[in-house]
N, C-alpha and C positions, 0 to 999 in steps of 0.2 A: 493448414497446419493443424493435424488431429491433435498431437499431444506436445508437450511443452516443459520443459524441464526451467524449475525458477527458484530465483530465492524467496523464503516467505520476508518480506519487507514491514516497515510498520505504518499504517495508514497509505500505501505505497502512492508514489507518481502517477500522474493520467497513463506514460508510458508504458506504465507495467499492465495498467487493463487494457489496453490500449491492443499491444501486446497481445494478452490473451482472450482480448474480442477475437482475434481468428482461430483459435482453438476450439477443439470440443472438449480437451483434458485438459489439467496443468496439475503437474507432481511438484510440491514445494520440498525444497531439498533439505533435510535437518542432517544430513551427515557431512556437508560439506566444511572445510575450513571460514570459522565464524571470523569477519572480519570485522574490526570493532572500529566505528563512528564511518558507520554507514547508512544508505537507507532501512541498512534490518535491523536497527535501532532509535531512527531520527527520520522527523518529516517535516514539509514546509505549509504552513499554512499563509494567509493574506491578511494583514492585521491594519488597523489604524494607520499603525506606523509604518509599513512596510510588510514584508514576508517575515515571515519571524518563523525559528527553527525551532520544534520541541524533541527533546532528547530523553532517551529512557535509561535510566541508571541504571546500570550492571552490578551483580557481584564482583567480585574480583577472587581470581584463583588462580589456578594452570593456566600458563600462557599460551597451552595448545588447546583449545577446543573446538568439538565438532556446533554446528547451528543449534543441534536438539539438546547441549550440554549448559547451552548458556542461562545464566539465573535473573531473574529483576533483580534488584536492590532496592525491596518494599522499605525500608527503613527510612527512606525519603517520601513526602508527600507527593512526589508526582505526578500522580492521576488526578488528583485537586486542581492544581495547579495547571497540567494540561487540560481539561474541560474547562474550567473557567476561560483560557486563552482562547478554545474552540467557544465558545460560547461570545465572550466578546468580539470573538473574528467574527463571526454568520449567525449571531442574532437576529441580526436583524436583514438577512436573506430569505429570499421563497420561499422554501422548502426545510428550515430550518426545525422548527415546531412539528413538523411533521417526521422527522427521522431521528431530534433529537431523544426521544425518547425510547428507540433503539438501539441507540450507537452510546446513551449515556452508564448506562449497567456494566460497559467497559473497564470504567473509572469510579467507578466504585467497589466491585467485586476484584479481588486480590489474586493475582497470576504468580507461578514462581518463575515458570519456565516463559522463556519470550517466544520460541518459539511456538509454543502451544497457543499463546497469544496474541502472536500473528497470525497465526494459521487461521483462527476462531474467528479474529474480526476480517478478515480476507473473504470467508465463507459471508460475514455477514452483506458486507459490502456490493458483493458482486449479485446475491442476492436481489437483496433493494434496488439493483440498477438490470435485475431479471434478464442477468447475462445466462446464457446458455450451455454452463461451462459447470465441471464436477471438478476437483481438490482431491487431490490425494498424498498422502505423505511417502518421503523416499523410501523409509526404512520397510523392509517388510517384503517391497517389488521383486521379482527377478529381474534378472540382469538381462534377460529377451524383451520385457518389456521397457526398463532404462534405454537400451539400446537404438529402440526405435522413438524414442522421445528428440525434440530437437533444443539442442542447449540454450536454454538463454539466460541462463546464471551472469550476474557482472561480471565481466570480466573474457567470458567465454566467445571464439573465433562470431559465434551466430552472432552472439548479443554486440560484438564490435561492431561488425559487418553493417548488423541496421543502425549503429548511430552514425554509418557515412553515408548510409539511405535515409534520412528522418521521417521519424512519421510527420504526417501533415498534422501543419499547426491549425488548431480549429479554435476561432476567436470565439468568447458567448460574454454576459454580461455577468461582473463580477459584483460582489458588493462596492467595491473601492474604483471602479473605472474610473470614475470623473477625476478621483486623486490621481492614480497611476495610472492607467491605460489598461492593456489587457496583459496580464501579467503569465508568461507560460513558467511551468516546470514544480507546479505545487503538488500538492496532497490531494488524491482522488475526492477527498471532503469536499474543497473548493467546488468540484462539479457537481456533487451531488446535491449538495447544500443551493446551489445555484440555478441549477438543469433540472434536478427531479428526474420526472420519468422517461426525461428526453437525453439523459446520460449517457447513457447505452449507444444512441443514433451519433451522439457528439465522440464517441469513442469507436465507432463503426466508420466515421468518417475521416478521423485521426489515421485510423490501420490502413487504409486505400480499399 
């Protein structure tokens, strides 16, 4: 799978790197129709108490907009409030001290736009986990090189197709096992936070 057409998500699912572990490209789509209380605004992390969902405020406006139109709603403290909850999730995980301090500048420095936001921490992520893969945004492309991309936006025939293919579940040690067991379908942080530099191998082995 050279190129991959996707939504930029926020802290996205193992599925989505998962996903673009067999790629060499992935174009994240900001023109597409923004669909709101989705993964391109909310993510799941492993807390104490269970999984627990962090959600990102929106403006509110036109009821039609494209992915790249859409605003935070900085008026709320949310990025406080999401690092502290990621902080008291994977504190006290391997690898925590070690990426916290990359992933923390997120949540402190001020976004307007969510996509650009995604986009940025997407690039960071995949990074740190020294996936083999380049980002590029939709707008801008020709329609020769869309064309030959394969769809895996939600929702789209490809992205259906492999949820009745699953990727392979690959178990690892969570901070919370002994409470819950091994918990599938969180926020690529969980692995990271968890895995380190063996992320990538756990995500290489998800995809077949």
């Amino acid at each position: 799978m050279p190129l991959l057409l996707m939504d930029a998500e926020y802290l996205p699912p193992l599925a989505f790197f998962a996903f673009t572990a067999r790629a060499e490209a992935v174009i994240l789509d900001d023109r597409e129709p923004f669909q709101k209380q989705t993964s391109r605004s909310r993510t799941t992390i492993l807390g104490a108490n269970g999984p627990l969902v962090l959600s990102i405020p929106l403006e509110k406006g036109k009821t039609k907009k494209t992915a790249g139109e859409v605003r935070i709603n900085n008026s709320r403290d949310w990025q406080r409030v999401h690092w502290v909850s990621i902080r008291s999730a994977y504190g006290k995980a391997p690898f925590f001290e070690h990426y916290a301090p990359l992933i923390e500048p997120f949540f402190k420095e001020r976004y307007s736009g969510l996509f650009e936001f995604n986009f940025k921490l997407i690039e960071l992520l995949a990074g740190l986990m020294r996936m083999p893969v380049t980002f590029q945004r939709n707008s801008g492309l020709s329609g020769e090189i869309l064309s030959k991309a394969l769809d895996f936006r939600q929702g789209s025939p490809q992205y259906l197709a492999e949820q009745n293919m699953p990727l392979r579940e690959v178990a690892y040690l969570q901070v919370f096992s002994q409470r819950y067991g091994f918990v599938p379908g969180l926020s690529i942080l969980d692995l990271l936070m968890n895995e380190g530099p063996e992320s990538f191998r756990v995500l290489r082995k998800m995809a077949g």
